[in-house]
C-alpha positions, 0 to 999 in steps of 0.5 A: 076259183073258177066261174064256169060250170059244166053241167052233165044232163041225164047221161044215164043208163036208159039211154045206153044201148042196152037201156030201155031208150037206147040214143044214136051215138050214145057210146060217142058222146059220153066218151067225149063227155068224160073227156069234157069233164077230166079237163074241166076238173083240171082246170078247178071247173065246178062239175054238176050232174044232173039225173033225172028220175021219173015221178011214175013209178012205171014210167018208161024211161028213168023209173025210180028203183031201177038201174036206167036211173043211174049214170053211165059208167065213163062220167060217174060223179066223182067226189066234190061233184054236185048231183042234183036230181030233176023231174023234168026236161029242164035242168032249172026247173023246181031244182036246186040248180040255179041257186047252186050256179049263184052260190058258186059265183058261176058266170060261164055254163058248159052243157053236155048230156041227152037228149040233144032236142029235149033236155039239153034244149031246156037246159041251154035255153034257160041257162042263157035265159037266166043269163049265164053265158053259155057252151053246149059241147054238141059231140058230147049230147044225142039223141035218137030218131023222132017222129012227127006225123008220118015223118021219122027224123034221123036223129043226126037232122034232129041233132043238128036242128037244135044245135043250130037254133042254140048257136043262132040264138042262145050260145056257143056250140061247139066240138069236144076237140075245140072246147079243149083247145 
């Protein structure tokens, strides 16, 4: 049995371009997602998606009740995947996560999904601070432009920031094409 784990972040329909917070090069990173995912079954990885889902029922990102919550099309749990459902932008927190990840005697966690700088960050940075060895497949996450002050950062620099602070200091990152190499 496998000891790696791939965990899927919020790849869900508010993020989609037609959703209510639509990501840069969403469409990209979930077609590289799908394919990060087909490998890792093939290879008997354990597959877990996690979706978030706002506390606030008018909140205006992953309300409950609505479609944005559900998961895009291409990376739909599939039968024998975990789905675990989370309130806040880490993966690990007041979830069943790590004690899914312990059950499964998982040593190695990959981590793809949205957004780069948010909930992939506190993913990332909790699954190496607990320990587990980490990838994030960074051509398989996005995000979107941010402001701070009277700055808007494109998403592409917010992106790249995060990724590097993860790679410096937390994990591997890498591409899609050489994670299935």
């Amino acid at each position: 049995m496998s000891k790696r784990a791939v965990i899927i972040v919020d790849l869900q329909n508010d993020y989609l371009p037609s959703g209510s917070f639509g990501l840069a090069g969403i469409d990209t990173a979930t077609a590289n997602a799908a394919r990060v995912i087909d490998a890792a079954r093939g290879k008997g990885d354990r597959i877990i998606h996690v979706h978030h889902i706002a506390k606030e029922a008018d909140s205006p990102l992953f309300a409950p009740n609505t479609d944005g919550i559900h998961p895009i099309a291409a990376v739909t749990p599939q039968a024998g995947d975990t789905v675990i459902i989370k309130n806040y932008p880490n993966s690990f927190r007041e979830t069943t996560l790590q004690k899914t990840l312990q059950d499964g005697g998982i040593e190695d966690v990959v981590v793809i999904g949205a957004m780069s700088d948010v909930c992939i960050d506190a993913t990332a940075r909790a699954a190496a601070d607990l320990g587990y060895n980490l990838t994030v497949v960074h051509d398989a996450c996005a995000t979107r432009d941010k402001a701070f002050g009277d700055s808007v950062v494109p998403a592409a620099q917010v992106h790249a920031t995060i990724m590097s602070a993860l790679e410096f200091g937390y994990g591997t990152v890498t591409t899609t094409a050489d994670f299935l190499s």
